[in-house]
N, C-alpha and C positions, 0 to 999 in steps of 0.2 A: 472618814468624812469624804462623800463625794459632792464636787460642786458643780453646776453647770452655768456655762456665761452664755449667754445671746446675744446678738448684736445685727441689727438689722435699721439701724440709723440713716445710712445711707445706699447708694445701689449694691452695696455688698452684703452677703448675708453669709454670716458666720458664726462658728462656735467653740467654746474651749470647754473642755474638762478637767477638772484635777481629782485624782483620784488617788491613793495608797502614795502622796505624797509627789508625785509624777502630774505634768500638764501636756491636756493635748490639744492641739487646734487644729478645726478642719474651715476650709472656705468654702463653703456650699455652692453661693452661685455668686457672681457680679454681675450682674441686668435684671434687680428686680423681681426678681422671681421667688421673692420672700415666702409668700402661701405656700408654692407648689415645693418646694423644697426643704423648710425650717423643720417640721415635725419629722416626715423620713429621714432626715440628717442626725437627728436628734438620737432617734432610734436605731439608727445603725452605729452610729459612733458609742451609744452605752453598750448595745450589742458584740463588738469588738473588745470589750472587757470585760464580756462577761456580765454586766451590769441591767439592769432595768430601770423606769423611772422610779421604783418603788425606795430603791438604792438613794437615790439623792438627799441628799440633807440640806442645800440649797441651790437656790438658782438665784441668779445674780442677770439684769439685763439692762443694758444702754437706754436710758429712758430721755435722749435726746441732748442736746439741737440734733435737728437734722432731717430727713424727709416723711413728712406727715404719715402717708399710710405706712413706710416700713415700721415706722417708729410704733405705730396702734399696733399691726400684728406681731411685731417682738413680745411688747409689753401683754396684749392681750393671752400668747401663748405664754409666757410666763407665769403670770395670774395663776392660768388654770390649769396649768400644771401643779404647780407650787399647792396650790387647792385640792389638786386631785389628790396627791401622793400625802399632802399633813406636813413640807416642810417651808424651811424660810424663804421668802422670798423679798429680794431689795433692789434698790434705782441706783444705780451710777451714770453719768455722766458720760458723753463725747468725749468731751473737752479734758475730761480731769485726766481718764484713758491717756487722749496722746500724750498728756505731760509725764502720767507712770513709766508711759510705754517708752517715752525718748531719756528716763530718767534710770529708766532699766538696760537702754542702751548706750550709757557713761555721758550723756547729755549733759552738764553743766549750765550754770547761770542763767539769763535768762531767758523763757522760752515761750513764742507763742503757738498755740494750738488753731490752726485752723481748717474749718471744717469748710467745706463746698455748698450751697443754700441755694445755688441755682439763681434763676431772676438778676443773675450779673452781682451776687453779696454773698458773705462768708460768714460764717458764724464765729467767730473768736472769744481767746481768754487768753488772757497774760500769767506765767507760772513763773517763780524763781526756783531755780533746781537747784540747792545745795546742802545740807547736810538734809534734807527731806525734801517732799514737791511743796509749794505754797504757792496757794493761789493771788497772783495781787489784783484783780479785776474782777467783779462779773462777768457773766456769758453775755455777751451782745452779737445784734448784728451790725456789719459795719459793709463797707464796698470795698474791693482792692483798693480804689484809688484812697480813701480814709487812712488804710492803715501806712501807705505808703506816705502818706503827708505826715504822719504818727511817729513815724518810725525813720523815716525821711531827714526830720532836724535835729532827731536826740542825737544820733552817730553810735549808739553804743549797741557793743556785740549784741546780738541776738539770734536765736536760733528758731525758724518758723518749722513746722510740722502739721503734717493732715494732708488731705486731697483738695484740699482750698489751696494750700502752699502750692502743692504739684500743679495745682488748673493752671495757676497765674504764678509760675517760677520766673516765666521772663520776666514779667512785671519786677516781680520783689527782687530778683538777683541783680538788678540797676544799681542796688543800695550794696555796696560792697562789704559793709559792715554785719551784712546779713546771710547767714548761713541757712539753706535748706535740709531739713534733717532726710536721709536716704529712709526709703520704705522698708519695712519690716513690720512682723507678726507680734510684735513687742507688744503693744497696746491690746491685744487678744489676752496673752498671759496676765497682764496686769488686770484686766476685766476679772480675772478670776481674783487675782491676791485685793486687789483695791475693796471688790465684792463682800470677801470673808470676815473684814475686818469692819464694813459699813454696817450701820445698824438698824435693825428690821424696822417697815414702817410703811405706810400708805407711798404707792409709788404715784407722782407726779410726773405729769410728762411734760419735759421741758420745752417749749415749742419757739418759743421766742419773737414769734409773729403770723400772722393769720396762714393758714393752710392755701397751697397753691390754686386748689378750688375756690375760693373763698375770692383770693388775690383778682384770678381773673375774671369771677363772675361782679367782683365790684367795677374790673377795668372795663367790662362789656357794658354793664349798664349804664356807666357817664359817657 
């Protein structure tokens, strides 16, 4: 079983493979450069094992929150891949990612995932990490300061993770009760395991509020 993960959510665009029981993660680019890079990446890293897309048995890719065009061309190249070649193809999550990813990095109890959404808001989700991940929230958007009033009067431990965490760490690290999870490739490898195990189906892209086009061409017209 070979699998392939995408992940083009936010300004990074990346990828994992698992193949003959082995994962591999390559970071293609960080600034956006989804188009010009996703497909040759794709192809050089099956190429390095020997593999083709004809080899895949699934493809697995981040179908958001997170930034409108990366999020169409992941998905969009997954599609037709998945189409070209006859194999499975399924949506995972941002969010659920950093919770595998920080839960595959001894992460305990509870954790938020937060992702960076630009416009000064974050995308989040509340997980409890203990004998499995569970999610206790939907995906919203919220603003630093939200979560910091949120999170502010409970006092109980929590661990924040994502590049929303990192944007505004000075923010959140005010609350001393609050831990910032360290970066790591974790949430790549679990794009593959979360992937294998999800079950195939129309993917939806989770957007969670109008596309940054959208945003400002309504803010120019009033």
């Amino acid at each position: 079983m070979s699998t392939l993960f995408i992940d083009t959510a936010t300004p990074l665009c990346a990828i994992a493979l698992r193949h003959n029981g082995q994962t591999y993660v390559r970071i293609l680019d960080d600034d956006r450069r989804h188009v010009e890079v996703l497909t040759p990446g794709i192809l050089e890293l099956l190429g390095e094992h020997s593999l083709t897309t004809r080899d895949l048995t699934r493809v697995v890719v981040d179908r958001g929150p997170g930034l409108y065009t990366g999020l169409r061309v992941g998905v969009a190249t997954a599609v037709a891949l998945a189409d070209g070649v006859g194999c499975d193809v399924v949506g995972v999550t941002s969010l659920e990612l950093l919770a595998h990813g920080a839960y595959a990095d001894g992460v305990r109890g509870r954790f938020l995932s937060v992702i960076d959404g630009r416009r000064s808001e974050v995308f989040a989700q509340s997980f409890e990490l203990d004998d499995e991940v569970r999610a206790t929230s939907d995906p919203m958007v919220r603003t630093p300061n939200d979560i910091v009033v949120e999170y502010g009067t409970s006092g109980a431990p929590t661990t924040f993770g994502g590049d929303g965490a990192e944007k505004y760490r000075d923010l959140f690290s005010r609350m001393s009760w609050i831990a910032i999870a360290p970066s790591s490739q974790s949430w790549l490898t679990s794009g593959v395991a979360v992937g294998e195990t999800s079950n195939v189906g129309p993917i939806e892209l989770l957007y969670l509020r109008e596309p940054d086009a959208v945003a400002n061409f309504t803010t120019r017209a009033t």
